[in-house]
N, C-alpha and C positions, 0 to 999 in steps of 0.2 A: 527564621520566618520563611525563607523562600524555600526550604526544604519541604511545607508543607501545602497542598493545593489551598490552589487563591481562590476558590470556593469555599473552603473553611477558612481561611487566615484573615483574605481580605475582601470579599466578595467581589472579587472583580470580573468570575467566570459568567457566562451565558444563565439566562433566567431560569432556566432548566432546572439550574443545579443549587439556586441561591436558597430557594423550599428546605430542603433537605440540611443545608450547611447551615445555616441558622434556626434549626431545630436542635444540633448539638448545643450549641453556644445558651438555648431557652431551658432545656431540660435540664441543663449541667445545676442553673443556678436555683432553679424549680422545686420545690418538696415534691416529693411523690406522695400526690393524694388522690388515688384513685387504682382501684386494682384494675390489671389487665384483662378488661372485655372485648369481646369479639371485634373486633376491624371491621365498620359499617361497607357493604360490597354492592355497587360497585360506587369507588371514587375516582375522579383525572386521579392519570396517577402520579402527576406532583403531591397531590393530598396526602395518596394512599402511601407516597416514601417516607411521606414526613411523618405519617399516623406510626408508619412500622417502627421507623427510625426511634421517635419519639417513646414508645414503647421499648426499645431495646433499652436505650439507656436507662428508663425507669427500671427496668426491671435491674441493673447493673448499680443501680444506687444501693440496694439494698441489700448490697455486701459491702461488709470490710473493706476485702482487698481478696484478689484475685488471682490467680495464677494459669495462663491461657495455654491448655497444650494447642501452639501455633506452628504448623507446620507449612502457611505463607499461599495456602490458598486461598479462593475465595470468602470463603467461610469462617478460616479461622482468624487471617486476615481485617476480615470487619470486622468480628470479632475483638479481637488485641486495640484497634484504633477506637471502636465506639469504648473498649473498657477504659483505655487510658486518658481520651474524653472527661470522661467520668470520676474516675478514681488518681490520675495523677500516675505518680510511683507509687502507689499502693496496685498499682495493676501490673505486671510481671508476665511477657511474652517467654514462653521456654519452648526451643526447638530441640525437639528428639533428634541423634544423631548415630546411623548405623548402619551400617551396609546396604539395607532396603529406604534410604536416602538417598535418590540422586543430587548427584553435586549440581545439577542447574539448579535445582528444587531447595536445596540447600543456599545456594548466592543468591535466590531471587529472596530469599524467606528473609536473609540479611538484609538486600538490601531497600527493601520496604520498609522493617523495622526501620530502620538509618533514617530514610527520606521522611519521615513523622516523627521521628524521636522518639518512639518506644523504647520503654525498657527491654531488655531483647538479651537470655543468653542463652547457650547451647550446654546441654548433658547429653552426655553419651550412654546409652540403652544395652541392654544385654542379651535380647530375645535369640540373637543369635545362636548363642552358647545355651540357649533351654530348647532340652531334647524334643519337647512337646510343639516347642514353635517350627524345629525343623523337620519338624513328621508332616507338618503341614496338612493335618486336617481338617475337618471342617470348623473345628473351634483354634482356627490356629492367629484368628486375627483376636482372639481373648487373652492370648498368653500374650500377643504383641503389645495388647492396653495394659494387660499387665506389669508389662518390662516398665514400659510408661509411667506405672503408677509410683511403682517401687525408687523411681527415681524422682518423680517428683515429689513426690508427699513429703521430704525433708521440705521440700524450700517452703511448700505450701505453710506447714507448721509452724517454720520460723518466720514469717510472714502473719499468721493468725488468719490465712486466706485459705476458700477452698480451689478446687481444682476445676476450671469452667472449658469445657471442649464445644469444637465449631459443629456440632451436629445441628440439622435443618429437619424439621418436618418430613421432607421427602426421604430422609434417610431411613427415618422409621420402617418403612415399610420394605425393604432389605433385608438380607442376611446379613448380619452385621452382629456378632457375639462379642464384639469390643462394647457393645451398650453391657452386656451383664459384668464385665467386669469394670466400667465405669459407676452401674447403678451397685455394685456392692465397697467402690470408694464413695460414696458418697459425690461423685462429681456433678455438676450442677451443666445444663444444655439452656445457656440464657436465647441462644436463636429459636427453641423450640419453642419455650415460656410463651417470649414474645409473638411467636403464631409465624415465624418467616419459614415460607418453602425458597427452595434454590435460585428460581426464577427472583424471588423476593430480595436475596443476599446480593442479586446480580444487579436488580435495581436501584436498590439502595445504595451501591456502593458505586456504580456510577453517577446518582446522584448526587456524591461526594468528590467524585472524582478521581476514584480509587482506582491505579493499575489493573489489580485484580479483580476488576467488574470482571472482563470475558477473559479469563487466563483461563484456558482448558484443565478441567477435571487432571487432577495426576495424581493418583493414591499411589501407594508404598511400591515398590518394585517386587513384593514379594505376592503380591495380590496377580500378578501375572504368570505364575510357576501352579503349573497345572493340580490340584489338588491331589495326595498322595505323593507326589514327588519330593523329595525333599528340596528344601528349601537352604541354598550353599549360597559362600560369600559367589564362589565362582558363578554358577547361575543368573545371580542379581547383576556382577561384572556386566555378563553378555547382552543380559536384556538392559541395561540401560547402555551401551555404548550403541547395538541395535540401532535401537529408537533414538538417538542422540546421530547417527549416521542417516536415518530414514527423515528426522524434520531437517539435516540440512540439503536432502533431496527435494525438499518442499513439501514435506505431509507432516506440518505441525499436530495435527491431532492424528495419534497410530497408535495401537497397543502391538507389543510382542509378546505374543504367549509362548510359553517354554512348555513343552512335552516331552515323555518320551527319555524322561531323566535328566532335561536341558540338554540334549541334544534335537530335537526338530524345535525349530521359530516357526508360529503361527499368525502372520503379520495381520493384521487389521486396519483398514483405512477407509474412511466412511465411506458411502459407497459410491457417492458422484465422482468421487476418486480415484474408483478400482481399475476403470477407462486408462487413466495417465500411469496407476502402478505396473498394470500390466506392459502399457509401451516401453517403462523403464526399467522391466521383469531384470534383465542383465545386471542393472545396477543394483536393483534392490536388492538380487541376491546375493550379488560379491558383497554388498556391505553387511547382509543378516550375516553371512559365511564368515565373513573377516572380522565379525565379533565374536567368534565360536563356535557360532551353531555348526552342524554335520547338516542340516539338510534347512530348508527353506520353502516355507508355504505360502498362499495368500489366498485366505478366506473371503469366498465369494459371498456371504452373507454383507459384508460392509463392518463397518465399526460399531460395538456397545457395548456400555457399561456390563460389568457383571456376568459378561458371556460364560465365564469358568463355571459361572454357581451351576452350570447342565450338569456336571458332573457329582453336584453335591447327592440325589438320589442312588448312585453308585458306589459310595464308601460303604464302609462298615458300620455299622449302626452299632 
């Protein structure tokens, strides 16, 4: 019991959050009788957590049993907890495991599972070893879903569950080639159904009381190796000790982009930040350096999402 927030378990958290934790507990025992219409705009948004919330799990009733590629972010995260809500041990957390995993991203993914008692195991992935994932072009996050699939789909079948991934509304509108090879498994997007953007997942899940309300964005490590470069165990090595050396500098939120073969690090830190990168210019580059990199940059732009996609109109069509 105390492994799990006392917003769900026992209402004892702030008013805040009591809307929200008592909407799993109503839905669970609830028939779903009503299909999922438009979320009336605008509600307080205690309403508006509990109308989404409320909707996720309906929509999560009307499977089987599930099987969540969770890889312990925000997303997939709420994900895993509203499914197993719902579903019990008929809901099944599986963490992809493989070089473009950081090991913090790896123990935090654990140790959420743990603190809720989710079902939670880990497969290990082979996109590696596929030549097409290491060409790393522009469909190179399809071969990575692919790796994905090919190793879940066993558990999925022995289960009689499909395969439910944390994508949001906002993803949609991305580069993102991992959607076609989840829409040709048949994988189901219950946060999409249910109408939740990113903003929504962050709500909701503090609403709950969820660690990963505001955990910063961390996609794969290999989404930061410049498109056309290949994509090496050694590569992914540098950019995550990097970035694992630059947040204990103090810039929790950094991307390292790899160029140039994974020889230049292209540091990113948002921009009210770039002030402090700069005074600690020495440090920050003994530590890109002393994770491999030859040379050491910092982009005056600031931090965001998806900067590499500039490069997507320059490959080879």
């Amino acid at each position: 019991m105390a492994d799990r927030p006392a917003s769900v378990e026992e209402g004892t958290a702030d008013a805040g959050r009591v809307g929200a934790a008592d909407a799993v507990s109503d839905a669970v025992d609830r028939p779903l009788d009503r299909p999922l219409d438009p979320v009336p705009d605008p509600l307080p948004d205690r309403q508006l957590n509990d109308r989404l919330l409320d909707r996720l799990l309906d929509r999560l009733r009307r499977e089987d049993a599930v099987v969540v590629a969770y890889s312990g972010g925000a997303d997939s995260a709420l994900l895993a907890f509203a499914a197993a809500k719902v579903l019990g041990r008929r809901a099944l957390a599986v963490t992809a495991v493989s070089p473009s995993l950081a090991a913090s991203e790896r123990a935090a993914a654990r140790d959420f599972a743990r603190a809720h008692g989710l079902a939670h195991i880990e497969v290990c992935t082979d996109e590696a070893d596929r030549p097409e994932y290491a060409a790393n072009g522009a469909d190179r996050c399809y071969h990575c879903k692919s790796a994905l699939f090919d190793a879940v789909t066993p558990l999925a079948a022995a289960m009689g569950a499909r395969i439910a991934l944390g994508t949001n509304l906002d993803d949609l509108g991305d580069h993102r080639p991992g959607q076609r090879a989840a829409a040709e498994r048949g994988a189901i997007a219950p946060l999409v159904e249910a109408g939740l953007t990113k903003a929504d997942v962050r709500a909701v899940s503090r609403a709950l009381g969820l660690v990963t309300a505001d955990k910063p964005a961390a996609p794969c490590l290999a989404s930061r190796v410049s498109y056309g470069d290949p994509v090496t165990p050694e590569v992914l090595r540098r950019i995550e000790t990097a970035e694992r050396a630059l947040r204990d500098l103090g810039f929790p939120v950094c991307r390292v982009r790899a160029h140039a073969g994974g020889t230049l690090a292209r540091v990113e830190v948002p921009g009210t930040e770039i002030p402090r990168a700069c005074e600690l210019r020495e440090r920050v580059d003994a530590a890109v350096r002393g994770a491999g990199f030859t040379f050491c940059s910092l982009d005056l732009s600031g931090f965001a999402s998806g900067r590499l996609n500039a490069l997507l109109p320059l490959l080879p069509s």
